[in-house]
N, CA, C and O atoms as a DFTB+ gen file, in Angstrom:
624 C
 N C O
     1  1     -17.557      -3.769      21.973
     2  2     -17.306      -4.562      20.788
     3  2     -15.794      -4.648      20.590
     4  3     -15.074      -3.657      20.714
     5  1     -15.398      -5.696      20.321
     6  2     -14.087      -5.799      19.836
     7  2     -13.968      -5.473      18.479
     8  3     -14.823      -5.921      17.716
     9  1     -12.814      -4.582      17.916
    10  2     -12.570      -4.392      16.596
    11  2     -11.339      -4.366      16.826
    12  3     -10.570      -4.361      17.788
    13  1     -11.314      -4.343      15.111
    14  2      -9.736      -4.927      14.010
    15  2      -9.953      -3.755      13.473
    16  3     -10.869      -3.331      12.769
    17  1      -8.635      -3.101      14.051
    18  2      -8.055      -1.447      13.211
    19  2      -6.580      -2.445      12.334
    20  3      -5.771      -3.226      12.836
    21  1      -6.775      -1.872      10.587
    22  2      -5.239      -1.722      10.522
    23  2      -5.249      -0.472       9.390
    24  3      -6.168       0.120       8.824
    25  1      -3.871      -0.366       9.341
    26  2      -3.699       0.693       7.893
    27  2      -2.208       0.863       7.302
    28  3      -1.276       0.402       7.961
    29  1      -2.019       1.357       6.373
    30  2      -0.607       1.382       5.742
    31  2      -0.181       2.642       6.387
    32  3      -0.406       2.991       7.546
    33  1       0.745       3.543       5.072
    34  2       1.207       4.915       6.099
    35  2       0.184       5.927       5.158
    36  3       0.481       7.117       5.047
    37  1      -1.013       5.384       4.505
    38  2      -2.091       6.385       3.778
    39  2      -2.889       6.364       5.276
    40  3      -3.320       7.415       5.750
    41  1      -2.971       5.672       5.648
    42  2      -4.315       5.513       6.852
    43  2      -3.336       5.924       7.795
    44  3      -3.591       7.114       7.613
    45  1      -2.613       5.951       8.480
    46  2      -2.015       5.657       9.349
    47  2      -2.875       6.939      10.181
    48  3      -4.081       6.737      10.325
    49  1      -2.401       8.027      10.640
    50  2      -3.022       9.073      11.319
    51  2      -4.348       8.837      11.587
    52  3      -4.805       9.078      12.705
    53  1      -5.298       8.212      10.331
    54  2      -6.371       8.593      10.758
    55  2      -7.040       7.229      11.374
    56  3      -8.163       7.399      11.849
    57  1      -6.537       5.972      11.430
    58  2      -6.203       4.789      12.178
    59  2      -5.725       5.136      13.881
    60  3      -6.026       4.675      14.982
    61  1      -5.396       5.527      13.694
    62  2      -4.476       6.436      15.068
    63  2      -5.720       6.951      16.022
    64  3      -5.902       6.744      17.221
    65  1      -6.613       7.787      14.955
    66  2      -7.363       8.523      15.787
    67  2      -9.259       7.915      15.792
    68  3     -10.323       8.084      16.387
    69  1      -8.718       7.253      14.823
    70  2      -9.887       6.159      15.178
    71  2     -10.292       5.416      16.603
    72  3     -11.218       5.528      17.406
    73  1      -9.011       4.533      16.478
    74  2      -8.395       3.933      17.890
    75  2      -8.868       4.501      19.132
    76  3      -9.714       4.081      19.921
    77  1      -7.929       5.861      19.150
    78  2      -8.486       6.771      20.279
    79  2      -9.537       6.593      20.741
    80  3      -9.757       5.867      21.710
    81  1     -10.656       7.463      19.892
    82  2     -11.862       7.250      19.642
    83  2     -12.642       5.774      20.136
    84  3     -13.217       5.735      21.224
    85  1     -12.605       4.779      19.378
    86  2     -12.913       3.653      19.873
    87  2     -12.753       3.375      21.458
    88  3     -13.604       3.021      22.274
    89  1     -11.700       3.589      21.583
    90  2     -11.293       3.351      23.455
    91  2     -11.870       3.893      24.116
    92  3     -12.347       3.560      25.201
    93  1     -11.947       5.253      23.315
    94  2     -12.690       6.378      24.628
    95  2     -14.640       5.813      24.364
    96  3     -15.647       6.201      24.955
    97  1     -14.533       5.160      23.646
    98  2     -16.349       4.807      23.982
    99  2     -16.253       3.252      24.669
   100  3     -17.354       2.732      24.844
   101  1     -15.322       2.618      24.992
   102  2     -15.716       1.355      25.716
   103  2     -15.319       0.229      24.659
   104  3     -15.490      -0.924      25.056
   105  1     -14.880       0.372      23.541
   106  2     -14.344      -0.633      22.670
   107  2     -13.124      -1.149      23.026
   108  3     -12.146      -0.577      23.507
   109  1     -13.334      -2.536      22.673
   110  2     -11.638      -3.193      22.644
   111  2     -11.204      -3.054      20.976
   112  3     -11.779      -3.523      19.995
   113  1     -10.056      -2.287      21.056
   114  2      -9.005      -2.410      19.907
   115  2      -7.992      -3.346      19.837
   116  3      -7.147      -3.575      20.703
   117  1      -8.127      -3.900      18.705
   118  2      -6.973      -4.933      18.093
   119  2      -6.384      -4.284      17.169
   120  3      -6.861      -4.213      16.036
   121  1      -5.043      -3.604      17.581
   122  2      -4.614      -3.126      16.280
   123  2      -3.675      -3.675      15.542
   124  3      -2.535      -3.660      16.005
   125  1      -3.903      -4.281      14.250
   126  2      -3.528      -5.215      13.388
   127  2      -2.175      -4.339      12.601
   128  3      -1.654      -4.824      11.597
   129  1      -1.708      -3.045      13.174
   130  2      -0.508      -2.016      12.283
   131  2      -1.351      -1.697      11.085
   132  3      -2.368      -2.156      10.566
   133  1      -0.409      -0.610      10.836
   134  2       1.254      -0.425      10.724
   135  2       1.140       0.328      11.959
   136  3       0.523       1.393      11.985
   137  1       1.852      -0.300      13.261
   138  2       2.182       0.511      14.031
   139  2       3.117       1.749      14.576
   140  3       3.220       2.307      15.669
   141  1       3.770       1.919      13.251
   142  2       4.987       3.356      13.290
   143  2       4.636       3.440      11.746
   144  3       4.236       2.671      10.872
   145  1       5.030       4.910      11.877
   146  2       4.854       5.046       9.973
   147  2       5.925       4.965       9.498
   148  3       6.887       5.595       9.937
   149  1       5.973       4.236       8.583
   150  2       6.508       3.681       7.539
   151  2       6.487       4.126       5.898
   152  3       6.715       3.031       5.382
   153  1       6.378       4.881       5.016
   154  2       6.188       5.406       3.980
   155  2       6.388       4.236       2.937
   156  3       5.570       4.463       2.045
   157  1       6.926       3.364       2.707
   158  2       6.977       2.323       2.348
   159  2       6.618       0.930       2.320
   160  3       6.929       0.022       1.550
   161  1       5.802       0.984       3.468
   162  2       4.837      -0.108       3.776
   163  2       3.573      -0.521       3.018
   164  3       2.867       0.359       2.525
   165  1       3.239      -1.861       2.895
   166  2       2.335      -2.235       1.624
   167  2       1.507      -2.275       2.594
   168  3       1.986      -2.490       3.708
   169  1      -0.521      -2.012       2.420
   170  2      -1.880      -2.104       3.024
   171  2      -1.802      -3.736       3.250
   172  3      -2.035      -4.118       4.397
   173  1      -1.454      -4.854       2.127
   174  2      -1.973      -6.368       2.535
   175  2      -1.187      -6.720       4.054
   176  3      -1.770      -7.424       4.879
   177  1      -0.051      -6.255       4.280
   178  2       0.500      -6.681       4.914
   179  2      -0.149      -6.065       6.297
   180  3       0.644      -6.104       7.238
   181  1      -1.105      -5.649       6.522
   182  2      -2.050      -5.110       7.827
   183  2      -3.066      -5.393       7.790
   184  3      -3.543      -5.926       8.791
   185  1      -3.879      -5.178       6.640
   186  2      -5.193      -5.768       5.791
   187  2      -5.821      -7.236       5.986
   188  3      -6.898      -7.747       6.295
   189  1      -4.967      -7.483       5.750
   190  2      -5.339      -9.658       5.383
   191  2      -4.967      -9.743       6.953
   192  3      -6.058      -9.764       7.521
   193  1      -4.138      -9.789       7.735
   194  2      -3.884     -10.442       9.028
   195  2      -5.529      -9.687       9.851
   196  3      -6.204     -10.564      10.389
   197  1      -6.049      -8.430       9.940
   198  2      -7.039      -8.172      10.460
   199  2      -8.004      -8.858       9.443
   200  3      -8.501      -9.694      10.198
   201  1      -8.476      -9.019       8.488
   202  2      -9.471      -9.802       7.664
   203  2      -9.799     -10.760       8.487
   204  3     -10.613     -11.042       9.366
   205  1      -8.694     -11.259       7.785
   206  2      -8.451     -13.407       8.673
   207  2      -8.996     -13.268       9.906
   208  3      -9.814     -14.145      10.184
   209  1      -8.749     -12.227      10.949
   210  2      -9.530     -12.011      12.180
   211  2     -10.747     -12.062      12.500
   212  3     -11.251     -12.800      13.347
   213  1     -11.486     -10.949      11.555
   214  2     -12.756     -11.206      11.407
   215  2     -13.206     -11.955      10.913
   216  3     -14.337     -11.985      11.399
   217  1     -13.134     -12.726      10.161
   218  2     -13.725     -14.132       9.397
   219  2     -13.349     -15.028      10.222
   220  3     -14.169     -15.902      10.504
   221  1     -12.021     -15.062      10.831
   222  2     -12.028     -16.615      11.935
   223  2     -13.207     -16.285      13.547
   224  3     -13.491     -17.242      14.266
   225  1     -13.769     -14.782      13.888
   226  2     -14.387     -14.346      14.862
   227  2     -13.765     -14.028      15.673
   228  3     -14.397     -13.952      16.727
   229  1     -12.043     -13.597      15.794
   230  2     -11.775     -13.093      16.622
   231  2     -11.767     -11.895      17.046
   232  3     -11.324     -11.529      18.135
   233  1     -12.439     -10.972      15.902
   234  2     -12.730      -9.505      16.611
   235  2     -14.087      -9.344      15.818
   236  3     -14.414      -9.767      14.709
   237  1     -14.608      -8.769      16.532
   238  2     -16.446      -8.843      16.045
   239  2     -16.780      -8.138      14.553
   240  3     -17.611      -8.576      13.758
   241  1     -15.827      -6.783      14.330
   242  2     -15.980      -6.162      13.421
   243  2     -14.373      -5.351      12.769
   244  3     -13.502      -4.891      13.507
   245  1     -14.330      -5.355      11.351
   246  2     -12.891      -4.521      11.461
   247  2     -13.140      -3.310      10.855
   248  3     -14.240      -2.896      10.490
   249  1     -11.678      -2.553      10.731
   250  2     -11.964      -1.074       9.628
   251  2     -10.411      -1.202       9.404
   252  3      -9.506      -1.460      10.199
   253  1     -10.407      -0.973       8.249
   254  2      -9.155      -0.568       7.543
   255  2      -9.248       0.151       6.621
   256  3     -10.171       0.215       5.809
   257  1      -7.789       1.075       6.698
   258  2      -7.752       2.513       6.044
   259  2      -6.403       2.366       5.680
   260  3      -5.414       2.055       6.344
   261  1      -6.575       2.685       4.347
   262  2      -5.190       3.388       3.204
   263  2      -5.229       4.306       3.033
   264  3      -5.844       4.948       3.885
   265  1      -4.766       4.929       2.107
   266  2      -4.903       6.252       0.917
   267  2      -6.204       6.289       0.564
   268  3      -7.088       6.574       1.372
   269  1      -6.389       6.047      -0.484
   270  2      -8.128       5.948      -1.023
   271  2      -8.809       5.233      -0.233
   272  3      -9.900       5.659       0.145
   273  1      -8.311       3.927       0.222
   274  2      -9.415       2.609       1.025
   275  2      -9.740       1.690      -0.130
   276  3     -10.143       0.587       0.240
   277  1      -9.663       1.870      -1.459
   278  2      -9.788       1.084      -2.482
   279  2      -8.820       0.212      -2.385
   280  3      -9.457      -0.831      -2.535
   281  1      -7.243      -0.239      -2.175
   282  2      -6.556      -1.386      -1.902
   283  2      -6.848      -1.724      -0.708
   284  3      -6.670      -2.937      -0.598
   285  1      -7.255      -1.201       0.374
   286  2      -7.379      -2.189       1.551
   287  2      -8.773      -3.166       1.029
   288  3      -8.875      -4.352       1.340
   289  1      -9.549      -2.605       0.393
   290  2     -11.200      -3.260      -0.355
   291  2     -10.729      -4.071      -0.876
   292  3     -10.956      -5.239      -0.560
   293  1      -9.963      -3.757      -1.791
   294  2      -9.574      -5.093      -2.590
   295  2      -8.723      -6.622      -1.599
   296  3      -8.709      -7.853      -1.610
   297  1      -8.453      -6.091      -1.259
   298  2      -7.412      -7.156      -0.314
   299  2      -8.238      -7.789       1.013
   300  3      -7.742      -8.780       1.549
   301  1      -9.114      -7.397       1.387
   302  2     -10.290      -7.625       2.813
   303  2     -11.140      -8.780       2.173
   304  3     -11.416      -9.846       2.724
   305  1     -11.462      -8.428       1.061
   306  2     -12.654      -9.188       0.141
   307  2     -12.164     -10.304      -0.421
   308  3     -12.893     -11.232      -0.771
   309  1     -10.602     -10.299      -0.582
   310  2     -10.229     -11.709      -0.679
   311  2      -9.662     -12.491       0.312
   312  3      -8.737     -13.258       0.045
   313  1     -10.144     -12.373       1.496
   314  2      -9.637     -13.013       2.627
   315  2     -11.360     -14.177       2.357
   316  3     -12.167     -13.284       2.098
   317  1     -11.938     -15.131       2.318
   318  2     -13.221     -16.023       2.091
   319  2     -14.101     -15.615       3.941
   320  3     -13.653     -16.126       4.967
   321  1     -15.151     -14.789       3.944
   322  2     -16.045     -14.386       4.720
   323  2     -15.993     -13.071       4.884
   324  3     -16.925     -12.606       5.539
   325  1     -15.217     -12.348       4.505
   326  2     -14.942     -11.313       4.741
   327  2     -15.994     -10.274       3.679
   328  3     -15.950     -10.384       2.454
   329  1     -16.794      -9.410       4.300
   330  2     -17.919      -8.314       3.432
   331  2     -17.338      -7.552       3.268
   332  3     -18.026      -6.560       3.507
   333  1     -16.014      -7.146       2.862
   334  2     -15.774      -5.367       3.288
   335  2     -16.290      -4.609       1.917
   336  3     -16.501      -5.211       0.864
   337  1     -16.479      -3.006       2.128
   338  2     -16.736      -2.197       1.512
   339  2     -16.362      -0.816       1.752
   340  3     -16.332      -0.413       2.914
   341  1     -16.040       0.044       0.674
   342  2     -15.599       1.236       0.896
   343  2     -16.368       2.184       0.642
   344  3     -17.036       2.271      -0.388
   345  1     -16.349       3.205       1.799
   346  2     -17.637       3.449       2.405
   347  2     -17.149       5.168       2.472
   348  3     -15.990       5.512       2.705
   349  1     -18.635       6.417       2.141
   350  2     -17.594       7.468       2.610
   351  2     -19.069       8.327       2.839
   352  3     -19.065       9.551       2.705
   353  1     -20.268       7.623       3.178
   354  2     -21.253       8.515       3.483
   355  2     -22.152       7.022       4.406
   356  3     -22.010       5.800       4.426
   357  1     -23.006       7.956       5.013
   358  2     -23.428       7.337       6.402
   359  2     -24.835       6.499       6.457
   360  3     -25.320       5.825       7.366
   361  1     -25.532       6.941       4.505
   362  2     -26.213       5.572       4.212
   363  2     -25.596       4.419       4.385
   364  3     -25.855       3.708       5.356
   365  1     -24.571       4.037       3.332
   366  2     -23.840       2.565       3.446
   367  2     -23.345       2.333       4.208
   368  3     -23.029       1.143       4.205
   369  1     -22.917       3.047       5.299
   370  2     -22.514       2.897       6.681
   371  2     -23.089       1.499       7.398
   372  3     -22.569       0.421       7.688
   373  1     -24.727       2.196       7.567
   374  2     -25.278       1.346       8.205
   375  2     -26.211      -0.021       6.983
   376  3     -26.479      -1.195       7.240
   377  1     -26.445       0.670       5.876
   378  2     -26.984      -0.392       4.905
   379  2     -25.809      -1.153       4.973
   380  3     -25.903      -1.939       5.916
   381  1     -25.108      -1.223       4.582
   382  2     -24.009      -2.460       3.949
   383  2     -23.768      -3.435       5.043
   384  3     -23.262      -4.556       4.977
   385  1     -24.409      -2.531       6.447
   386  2     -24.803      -4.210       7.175
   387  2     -26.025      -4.233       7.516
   388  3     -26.344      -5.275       8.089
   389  1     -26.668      -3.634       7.411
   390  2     -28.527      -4.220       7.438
   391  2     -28.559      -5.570       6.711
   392  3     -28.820      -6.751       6.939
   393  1     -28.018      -4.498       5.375
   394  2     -28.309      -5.563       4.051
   395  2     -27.896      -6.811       3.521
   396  3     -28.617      -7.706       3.081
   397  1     -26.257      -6.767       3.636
   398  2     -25.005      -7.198       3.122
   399  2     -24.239      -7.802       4.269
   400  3     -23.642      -8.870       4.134
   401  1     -24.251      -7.202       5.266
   402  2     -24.025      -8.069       6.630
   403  2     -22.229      -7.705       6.686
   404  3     -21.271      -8.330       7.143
   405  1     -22.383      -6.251       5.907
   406  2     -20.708      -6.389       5.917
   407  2     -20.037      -6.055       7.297
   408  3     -20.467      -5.599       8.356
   409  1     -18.894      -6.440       6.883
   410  2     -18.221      -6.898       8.550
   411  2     -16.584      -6.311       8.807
   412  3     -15.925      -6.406       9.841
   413  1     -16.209      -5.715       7.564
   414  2     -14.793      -4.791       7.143
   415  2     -15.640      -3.488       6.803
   416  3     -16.470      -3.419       5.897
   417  1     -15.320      -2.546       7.609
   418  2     -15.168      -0.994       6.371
   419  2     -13.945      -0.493       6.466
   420  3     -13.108      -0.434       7.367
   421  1     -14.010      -0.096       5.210
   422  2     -12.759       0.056       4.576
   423  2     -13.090       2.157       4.705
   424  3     -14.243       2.579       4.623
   425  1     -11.779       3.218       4.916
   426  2     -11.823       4.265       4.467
   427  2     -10.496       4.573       3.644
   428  3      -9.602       3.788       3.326
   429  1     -10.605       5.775       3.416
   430  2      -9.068       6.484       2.547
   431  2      -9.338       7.520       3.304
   432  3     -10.376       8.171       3.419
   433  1      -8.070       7.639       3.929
   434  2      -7.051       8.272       4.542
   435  2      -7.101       9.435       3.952
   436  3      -7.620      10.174       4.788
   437  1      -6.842      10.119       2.889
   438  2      -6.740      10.862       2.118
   439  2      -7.810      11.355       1.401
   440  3      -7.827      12.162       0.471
   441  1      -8.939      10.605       2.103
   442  2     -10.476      11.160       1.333
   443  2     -11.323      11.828       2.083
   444  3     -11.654      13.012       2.011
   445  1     -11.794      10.648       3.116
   446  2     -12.540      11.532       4.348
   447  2     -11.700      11.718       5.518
   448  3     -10.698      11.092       5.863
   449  1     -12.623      13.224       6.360
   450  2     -11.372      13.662       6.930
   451  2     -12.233      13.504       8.331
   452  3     -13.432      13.238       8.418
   453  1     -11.335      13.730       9.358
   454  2     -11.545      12.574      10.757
   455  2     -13.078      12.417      11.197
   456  3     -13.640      11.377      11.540
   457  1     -13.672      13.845      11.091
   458  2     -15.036      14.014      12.053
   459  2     -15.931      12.597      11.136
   460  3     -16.576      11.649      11.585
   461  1     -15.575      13.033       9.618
   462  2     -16.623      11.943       8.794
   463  2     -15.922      10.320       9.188
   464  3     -16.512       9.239       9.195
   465  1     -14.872      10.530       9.412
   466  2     -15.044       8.795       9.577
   467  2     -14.918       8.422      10.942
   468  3     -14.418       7.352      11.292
   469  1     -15.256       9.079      11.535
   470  2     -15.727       8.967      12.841
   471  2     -17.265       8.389      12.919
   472  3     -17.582       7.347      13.494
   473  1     -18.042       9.164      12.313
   474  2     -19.278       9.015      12.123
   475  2     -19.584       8.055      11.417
   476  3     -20.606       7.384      11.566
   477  1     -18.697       7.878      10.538
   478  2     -18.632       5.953       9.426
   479  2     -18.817       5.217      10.480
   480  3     -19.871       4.740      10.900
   481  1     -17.416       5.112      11.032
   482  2     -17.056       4.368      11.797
   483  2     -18.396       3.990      13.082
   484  3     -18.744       2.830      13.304
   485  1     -18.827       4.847      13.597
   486  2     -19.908       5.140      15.011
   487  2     -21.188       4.474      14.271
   488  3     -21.739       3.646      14.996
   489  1     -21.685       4.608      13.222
   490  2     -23.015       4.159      12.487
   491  2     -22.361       2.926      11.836
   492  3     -23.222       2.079      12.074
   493  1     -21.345       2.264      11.140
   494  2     -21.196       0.844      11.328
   495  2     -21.164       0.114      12.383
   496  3     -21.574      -1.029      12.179
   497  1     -20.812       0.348      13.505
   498  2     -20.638      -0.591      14.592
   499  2     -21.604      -0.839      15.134
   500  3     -21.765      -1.930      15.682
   501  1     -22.755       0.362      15.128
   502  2     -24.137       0.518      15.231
   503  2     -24.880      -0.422      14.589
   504  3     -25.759      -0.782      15.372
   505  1     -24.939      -0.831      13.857
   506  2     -25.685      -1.287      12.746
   507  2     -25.695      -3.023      13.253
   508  3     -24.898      -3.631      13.966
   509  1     -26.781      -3.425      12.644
   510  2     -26.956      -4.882      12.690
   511  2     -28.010      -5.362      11.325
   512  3     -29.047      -4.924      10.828
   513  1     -27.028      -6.577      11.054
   514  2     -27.500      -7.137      10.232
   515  2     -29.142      -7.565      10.600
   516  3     -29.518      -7.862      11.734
   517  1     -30.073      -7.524       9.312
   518  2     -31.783      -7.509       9.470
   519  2     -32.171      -9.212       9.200
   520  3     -33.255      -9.738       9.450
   521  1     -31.158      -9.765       8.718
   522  2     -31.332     -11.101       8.662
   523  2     -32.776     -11.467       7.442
   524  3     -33.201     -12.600       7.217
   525  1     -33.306     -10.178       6.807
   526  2     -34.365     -10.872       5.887
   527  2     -34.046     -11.788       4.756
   528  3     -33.100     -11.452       4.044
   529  1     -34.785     -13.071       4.429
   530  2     -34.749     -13.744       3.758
   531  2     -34.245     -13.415       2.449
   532  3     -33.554     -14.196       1.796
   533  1     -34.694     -11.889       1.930
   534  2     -33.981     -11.588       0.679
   535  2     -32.519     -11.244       0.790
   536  3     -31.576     -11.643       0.108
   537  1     -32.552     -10.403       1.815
   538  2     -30.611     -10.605       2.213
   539  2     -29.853     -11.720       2.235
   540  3     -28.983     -11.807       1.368
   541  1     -30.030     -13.003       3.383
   542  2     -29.781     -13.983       3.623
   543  2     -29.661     -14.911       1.769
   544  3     -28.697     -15.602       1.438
   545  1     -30.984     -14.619       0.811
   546  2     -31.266     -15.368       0.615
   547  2     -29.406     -14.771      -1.097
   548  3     -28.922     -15.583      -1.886
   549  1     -29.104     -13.643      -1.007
   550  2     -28.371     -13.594      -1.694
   551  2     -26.976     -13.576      -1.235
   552  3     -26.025     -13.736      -2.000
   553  1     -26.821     -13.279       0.665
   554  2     -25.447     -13.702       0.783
   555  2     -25.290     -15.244       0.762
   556  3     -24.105     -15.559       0.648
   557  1     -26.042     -16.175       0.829
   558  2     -26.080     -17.624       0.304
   559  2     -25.935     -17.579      -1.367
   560  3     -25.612     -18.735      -1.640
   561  1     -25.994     -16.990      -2.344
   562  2     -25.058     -16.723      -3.219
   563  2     -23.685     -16.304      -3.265
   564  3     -22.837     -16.779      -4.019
   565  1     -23.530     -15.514      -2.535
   566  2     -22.151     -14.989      -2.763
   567  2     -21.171     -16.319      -1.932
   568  3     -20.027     -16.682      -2.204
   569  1     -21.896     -16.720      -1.101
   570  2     -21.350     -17.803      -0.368
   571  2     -20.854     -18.953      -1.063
   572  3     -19.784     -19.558      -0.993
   573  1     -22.260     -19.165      -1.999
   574  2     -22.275     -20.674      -3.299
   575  2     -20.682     -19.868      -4.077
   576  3     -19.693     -20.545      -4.356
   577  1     -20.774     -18.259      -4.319
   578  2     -19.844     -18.576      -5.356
   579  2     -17.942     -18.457      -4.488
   580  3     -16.813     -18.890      -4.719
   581  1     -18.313     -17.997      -3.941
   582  2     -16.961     -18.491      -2.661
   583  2     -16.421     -19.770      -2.953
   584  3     -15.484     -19.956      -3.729
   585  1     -17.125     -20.794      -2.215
   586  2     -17.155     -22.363      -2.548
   587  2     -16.968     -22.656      -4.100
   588  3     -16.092     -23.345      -4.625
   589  1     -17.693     -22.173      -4.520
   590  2     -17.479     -22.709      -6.406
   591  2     -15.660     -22.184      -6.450
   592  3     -14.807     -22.946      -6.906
   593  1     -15.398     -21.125      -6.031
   594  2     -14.025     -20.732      -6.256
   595  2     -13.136     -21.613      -5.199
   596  3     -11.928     -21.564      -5.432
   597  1     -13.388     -22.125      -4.478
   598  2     -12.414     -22.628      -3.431
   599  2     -12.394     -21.814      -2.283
   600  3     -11.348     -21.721      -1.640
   601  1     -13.194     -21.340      -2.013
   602  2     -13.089     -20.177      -0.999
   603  2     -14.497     -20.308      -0.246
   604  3     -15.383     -19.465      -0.103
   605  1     -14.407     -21.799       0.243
   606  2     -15.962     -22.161       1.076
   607  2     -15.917     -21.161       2.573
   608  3     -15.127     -21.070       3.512
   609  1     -17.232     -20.491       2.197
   610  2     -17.180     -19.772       3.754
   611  2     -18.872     -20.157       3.821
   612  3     -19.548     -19.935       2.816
   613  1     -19.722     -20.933       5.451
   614  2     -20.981     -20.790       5.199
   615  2     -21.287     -19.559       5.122
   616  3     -20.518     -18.771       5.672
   617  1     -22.793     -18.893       4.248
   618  2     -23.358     -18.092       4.876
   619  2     -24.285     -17.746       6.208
   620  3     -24.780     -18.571       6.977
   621  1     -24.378     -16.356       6.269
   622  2     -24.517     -16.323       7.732
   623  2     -25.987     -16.467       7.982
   624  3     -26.420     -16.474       9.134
């Protein structure tokens, strides 16, 4: 699978060892930065360029990590197609794409510590959307309200 790693200098380390990780199972990494740490570096500015990725299909799935993972969430979700969610146990891992079809997870750097988002990480990529009509039938809402905002993305 191709994925979209990015992170500020909250994620940074554990972005780092994500990566690793990813490679060593057969994944292609796109890493969207901060590629040196930076202590001063803002999350959008790594965030939105990997988003835009996944919503245009150029990397199948992303993960981005800050400090908490709550500003990279916020900033993923306003890129128009983009599902992300911040995630720190291994139900929503895989629900939030059964269900929700999400396609960003988001962690904090500073919350969970490597083995657990390893295991985030390993059970999202895992996961596939179930495509049932009641899913479908509400990301075609979130879709309608995309479009109502200016932010037409079809649903999937």
């Amino acid at each position: 699978m191709r994925v979209g790693l990015s992170a500020d200098h909250g994620g940074f380390e554990l972005k780092q060892c994500i990566a690793e990780q990813l490679r060593g199972q057969g994944h292609e990494v796109v890493d969207f930065g901060a590629h040196a740490l930076v202590l001063s570096d803002d999350y959008p500015d790594y965030v939105v360029p990997m988003a835009r990725a996944v919503a245009a299909g150029q990397v199948d799935r992303g993960v981005a990590v800050c400090g908490s993972g709550v500003g990279a969430c916020v900033a993923a979700n306003k890129v128009p197609g983009v599902r992300a969610a911040l995630v720190s146990d291994i139900f929503s891992a895989h629900q939030g794409v059964e269900d929700d079809n999400m396609n960003v997870l988001c962690l904090g750097g500073r919350v969970v510590g490597h083995a657990l988002a390893w295991e985030l990480v390993r059970t999202f990529l895992a996961a596939s959307f179930s495509g049932a009509e009641r899913h479908l039938r509400r990301l075609a809402k979130v879709a309608a309200l995309e479009q109502a905002t200016g932010n037409a993305v079809q649903a999937p």
